[in-house]
C-alpha positions in Angstrom: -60.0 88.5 81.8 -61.0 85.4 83.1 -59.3 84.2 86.8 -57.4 81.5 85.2 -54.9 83.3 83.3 -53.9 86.0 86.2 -50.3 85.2 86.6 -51.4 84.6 90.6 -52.7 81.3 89.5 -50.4 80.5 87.1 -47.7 80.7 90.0 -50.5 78.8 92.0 -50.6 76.0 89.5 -46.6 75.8 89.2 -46.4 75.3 93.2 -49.2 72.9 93.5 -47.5 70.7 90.6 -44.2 70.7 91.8 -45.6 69.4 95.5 -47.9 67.2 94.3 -44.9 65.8 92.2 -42.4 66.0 95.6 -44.8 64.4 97.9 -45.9 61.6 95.6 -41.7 61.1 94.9 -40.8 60.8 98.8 -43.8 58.4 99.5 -42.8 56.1 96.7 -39.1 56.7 97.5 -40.5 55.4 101.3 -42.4 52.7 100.3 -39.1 51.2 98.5 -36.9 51.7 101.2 -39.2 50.1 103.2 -39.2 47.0 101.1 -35.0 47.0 102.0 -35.3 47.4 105.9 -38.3 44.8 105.4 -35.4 42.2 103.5 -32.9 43.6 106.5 -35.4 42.5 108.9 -35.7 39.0 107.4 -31.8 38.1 106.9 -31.7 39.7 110.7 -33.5 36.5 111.5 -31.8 34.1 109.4 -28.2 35.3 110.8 -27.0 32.5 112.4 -24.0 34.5 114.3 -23.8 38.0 116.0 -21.5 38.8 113.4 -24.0 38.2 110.7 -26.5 40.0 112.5 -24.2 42.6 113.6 -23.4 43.2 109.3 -27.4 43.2 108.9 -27.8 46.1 111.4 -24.5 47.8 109.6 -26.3 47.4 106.6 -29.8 48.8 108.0 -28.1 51.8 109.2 -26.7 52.4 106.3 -30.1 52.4 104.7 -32.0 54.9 107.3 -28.7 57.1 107.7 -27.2 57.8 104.2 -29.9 56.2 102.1 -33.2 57.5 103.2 -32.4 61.1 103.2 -30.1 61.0 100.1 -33.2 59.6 97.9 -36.5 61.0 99.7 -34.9 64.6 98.3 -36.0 66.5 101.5 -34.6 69.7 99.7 -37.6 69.4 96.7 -40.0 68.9 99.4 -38.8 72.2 101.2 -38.7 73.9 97.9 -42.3 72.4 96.8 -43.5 73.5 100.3 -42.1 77.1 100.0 -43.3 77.8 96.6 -47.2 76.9 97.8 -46.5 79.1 100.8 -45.6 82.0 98.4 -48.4 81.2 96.0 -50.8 80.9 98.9 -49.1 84.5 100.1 -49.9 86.2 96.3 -52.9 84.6 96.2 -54.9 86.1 99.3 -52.6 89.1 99.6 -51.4 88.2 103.4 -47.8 88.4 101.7 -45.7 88.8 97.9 -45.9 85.8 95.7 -42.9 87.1 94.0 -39.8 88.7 95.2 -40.6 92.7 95.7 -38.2 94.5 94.0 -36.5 97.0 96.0 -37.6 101.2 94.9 -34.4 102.5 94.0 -33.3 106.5 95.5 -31.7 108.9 94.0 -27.7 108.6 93.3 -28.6 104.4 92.4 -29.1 103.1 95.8 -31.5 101.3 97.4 
């Protein structure tokens, strides 16, 4: 039985994908925020009054408080990141790739 069909590197290919897929998601999620602070930055320097410049930083917070961690999806990233942590676990037998299932004692309890 060849390496590549153990379900060890099944569970390693699964993880990788899903980061690869999370990582490549928040840097392209990054790169178009950063093309809206860029346009904040801009009508910052058009504003003629503070209270056009004062609705340009509004706006700009906006962005890096509510925005940004709303669309970068920090949770998949976290998820991605544990699931090549487990496969890396299973995979050089430092820890479980999979849940351990608990042995179960007389009278049905753990």
């Amino acid at each position: 039985m060849s390496d590549r069909s153990t379900p060890i590197t099944a569970l390693c290919e699964v993880a990788n994908d899903a980061a690869r897929e999370a990582i490549v998601n928040a840097r392209n999620t990054l790169h178009l925020l950063a093309d809206d602070l860029t346009r904040h930055v801009w009508n910052f320097h058009q504003a003629k009054s503070l209270e056009e410049k004062e609705d340009v930083l509004r706006a700009a917070l906006y962005l890096l408080a509510v925005r940004l961690p709303g669309t970068v999806r920090l949770d998949r990233l976290a998820e991605a990141q544990a699931s090549v942590a487990r496969a890396a676990g299973g995979y050089t037998q430092q820890q479980p790739a999979l849940p351990v299932r608990l042995q179960v004692q007389e009278g049905g309890r753990p």
